[in-house]
C-alpha positions as CSV (number, residue, x, y, z in Angstrom):
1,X,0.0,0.0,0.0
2,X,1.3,3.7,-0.9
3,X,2.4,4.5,2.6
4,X,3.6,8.4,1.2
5,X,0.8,10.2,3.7
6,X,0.2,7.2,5.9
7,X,-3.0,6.7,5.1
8,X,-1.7,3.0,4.0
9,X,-0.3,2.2,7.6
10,X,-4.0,3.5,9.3
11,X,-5.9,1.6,6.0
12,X,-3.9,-1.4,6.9
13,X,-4.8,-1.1,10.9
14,X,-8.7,-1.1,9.7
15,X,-8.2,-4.1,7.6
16,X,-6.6,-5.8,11.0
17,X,-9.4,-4.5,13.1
18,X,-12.3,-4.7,10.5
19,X,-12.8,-8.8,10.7
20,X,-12.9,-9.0,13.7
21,X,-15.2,-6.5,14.8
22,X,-17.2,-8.6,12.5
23,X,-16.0,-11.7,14.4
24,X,-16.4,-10.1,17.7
25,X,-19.6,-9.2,17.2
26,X,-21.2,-12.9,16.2
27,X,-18.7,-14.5,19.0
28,X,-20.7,-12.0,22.0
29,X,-23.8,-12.8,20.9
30,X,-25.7,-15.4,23.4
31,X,-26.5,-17.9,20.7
32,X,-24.1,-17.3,18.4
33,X,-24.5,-21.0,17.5
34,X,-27.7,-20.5,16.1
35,X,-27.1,-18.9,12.6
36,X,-29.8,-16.3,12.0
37,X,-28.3,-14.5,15.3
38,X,-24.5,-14.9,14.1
39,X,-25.6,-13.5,10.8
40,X,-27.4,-10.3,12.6
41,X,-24.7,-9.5,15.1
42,X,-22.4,-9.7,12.4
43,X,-24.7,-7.2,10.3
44,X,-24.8,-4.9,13.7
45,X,-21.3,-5.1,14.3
46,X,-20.8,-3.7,10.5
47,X,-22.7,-1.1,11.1
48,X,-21.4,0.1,14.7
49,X,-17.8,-0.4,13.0
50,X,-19.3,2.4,10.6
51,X,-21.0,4.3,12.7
52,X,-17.8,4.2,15.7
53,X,-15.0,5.1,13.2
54,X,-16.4,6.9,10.1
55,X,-13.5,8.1,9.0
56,X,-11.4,5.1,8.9
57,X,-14.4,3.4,7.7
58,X,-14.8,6.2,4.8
59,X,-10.7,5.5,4.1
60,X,-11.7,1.8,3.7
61,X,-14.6,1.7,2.2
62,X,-14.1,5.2,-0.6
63,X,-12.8,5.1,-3.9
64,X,-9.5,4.2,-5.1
65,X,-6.6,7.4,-5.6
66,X,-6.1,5.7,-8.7
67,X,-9.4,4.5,-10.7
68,X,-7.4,4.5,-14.0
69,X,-5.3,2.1,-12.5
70,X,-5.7,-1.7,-12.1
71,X,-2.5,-2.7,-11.0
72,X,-1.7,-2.9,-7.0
73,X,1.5,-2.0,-5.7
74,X,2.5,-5.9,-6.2
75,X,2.0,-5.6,-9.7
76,X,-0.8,-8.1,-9.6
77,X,-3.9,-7.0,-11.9
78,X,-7.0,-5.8,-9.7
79,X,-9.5,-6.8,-11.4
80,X,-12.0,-9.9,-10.6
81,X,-12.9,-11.8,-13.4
82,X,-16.6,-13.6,-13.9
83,X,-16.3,-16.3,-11.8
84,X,-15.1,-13.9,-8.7
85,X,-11.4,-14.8,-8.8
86,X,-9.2,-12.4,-6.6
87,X,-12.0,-11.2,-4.2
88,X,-9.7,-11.9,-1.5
89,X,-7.3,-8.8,-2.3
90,X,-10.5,-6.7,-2.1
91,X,-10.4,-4.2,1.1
92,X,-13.4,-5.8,3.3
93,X,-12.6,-9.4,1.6
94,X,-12.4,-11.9,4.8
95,X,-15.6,-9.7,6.3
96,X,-17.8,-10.4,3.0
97,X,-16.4,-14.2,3.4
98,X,-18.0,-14.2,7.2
99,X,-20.9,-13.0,5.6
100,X,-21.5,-15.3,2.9
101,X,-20.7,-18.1,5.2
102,X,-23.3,-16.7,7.6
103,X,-25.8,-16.2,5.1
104,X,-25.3,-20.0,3.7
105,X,-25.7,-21.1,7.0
106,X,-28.9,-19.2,8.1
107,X,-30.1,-20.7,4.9
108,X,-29.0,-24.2,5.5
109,X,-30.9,-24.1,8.9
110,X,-33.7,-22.4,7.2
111,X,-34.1,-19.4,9.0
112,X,-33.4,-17.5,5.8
113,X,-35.1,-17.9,3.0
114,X,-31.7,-17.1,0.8
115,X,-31.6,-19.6,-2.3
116,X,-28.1,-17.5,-3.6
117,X,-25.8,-16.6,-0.5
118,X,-23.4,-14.7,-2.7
119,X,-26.4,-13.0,-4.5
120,X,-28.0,-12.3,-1.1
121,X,-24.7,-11.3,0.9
122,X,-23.9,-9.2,-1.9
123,X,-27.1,-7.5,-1.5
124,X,-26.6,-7.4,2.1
125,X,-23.3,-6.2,1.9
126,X,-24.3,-3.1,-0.5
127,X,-27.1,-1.7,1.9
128,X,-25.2,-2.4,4.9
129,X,-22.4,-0.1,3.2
130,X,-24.9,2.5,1.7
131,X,-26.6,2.8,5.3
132,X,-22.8,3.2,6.9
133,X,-22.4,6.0,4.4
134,X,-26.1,7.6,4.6
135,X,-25.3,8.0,8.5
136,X,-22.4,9.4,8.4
137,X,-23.5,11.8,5.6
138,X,-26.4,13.0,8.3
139,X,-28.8,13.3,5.3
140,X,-31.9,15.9,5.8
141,X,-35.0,14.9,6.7
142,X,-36.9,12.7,8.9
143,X,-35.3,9.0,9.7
144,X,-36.8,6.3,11.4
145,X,-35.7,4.9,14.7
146,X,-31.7,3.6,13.7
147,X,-32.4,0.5,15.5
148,X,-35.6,-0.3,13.8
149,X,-34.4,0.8,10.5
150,X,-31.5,-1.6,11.2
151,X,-33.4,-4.8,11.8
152,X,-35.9,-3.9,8.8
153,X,-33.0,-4.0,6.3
154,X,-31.0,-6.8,7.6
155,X,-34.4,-9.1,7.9
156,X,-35.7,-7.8,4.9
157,X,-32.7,-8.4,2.9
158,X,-30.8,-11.3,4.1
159,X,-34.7,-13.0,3.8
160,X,-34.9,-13.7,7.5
161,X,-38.0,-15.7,8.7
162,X,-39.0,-14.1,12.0
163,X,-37.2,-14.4,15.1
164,X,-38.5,-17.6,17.0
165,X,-40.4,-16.4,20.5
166,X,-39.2,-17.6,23.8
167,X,-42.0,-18.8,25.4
168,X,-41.5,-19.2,29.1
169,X,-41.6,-22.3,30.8
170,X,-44.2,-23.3,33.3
């Protein structure tokens, strides 16, 4: 990474601390063996990752110096071809991994009704980003309650069948 400013030595430390804010997040929750909650803490702890460090997030997340260019600094070519090839030297990479792997498995134990987990944790991934941004933008006008606007996207999108309800025992 061009290091000439040192925005590539604080880039780098958000790539360190990025994944596993992600991680972090699905690990605290109480059943984070149960996949629709792993999936949704890891979509909250996205967003508070946003939300917490804007700028570095902003940093992460904006446009490359060089657009023109599609060679990194290892000379390797930057582009992903069809089938996805090189996704992992994408900034974010091993985050969208978690996600698609939480998505497939909130799918798998049907608690999502995701047929594509790429397609859907791509999806997923893009309003999760675009709500980071829209926040931290402070857009004018009247918003919804951010908690409630962030379970309506993440259930809505991700295809989430309702949260079972716990149902005291007699």
């Amino acid at each position: 990474m061009d290091d000439r400013d040192g925005r590539g030595a604080l880039l780098q430390q958000g790539l360190d601390n990025k994944p596993t804010k992600l991680t972090t997040g699905s690990s605290d929750c109480d059943t984070h063996d149960l996949p629709r909650a792993r999936l949704v803490a890891a979509c909250e702890a996205y967003l508070s990752f946003g939300a917490e460090h804007p700028h570095l997030y902003a940093l992460m997340m904006g446009p490359n110096p060089r657009p023109d260019d599609t060679t990194g600094n290892d000379g390797r070519e930057l582009r992903l071809n069809d089938s996805g090839e090189g996704i992992e030297r994408l900034v974010g990479a091993e985050s969208f991994r978690l996600l698609v792997q939480d998505v497939a498995a909130a799918a798998a134990d049907g608690t999502s009704r995701a047929d594509d987990p790429f397609l859907t944790a791509t999806a997923l991934w893009v309003a999760l980003h675009g709500l980071v941004r829209l926040r931290a933008d402070a857009p004018l006008g009247p918003q919804p309650d951010p908690g409630q606007l962030n379970d309506a996207l993440i259930e809505r999108i991700a295809l989430l069948e309702p949260a079972p309800i716990a149902i005291p025992e007699r």
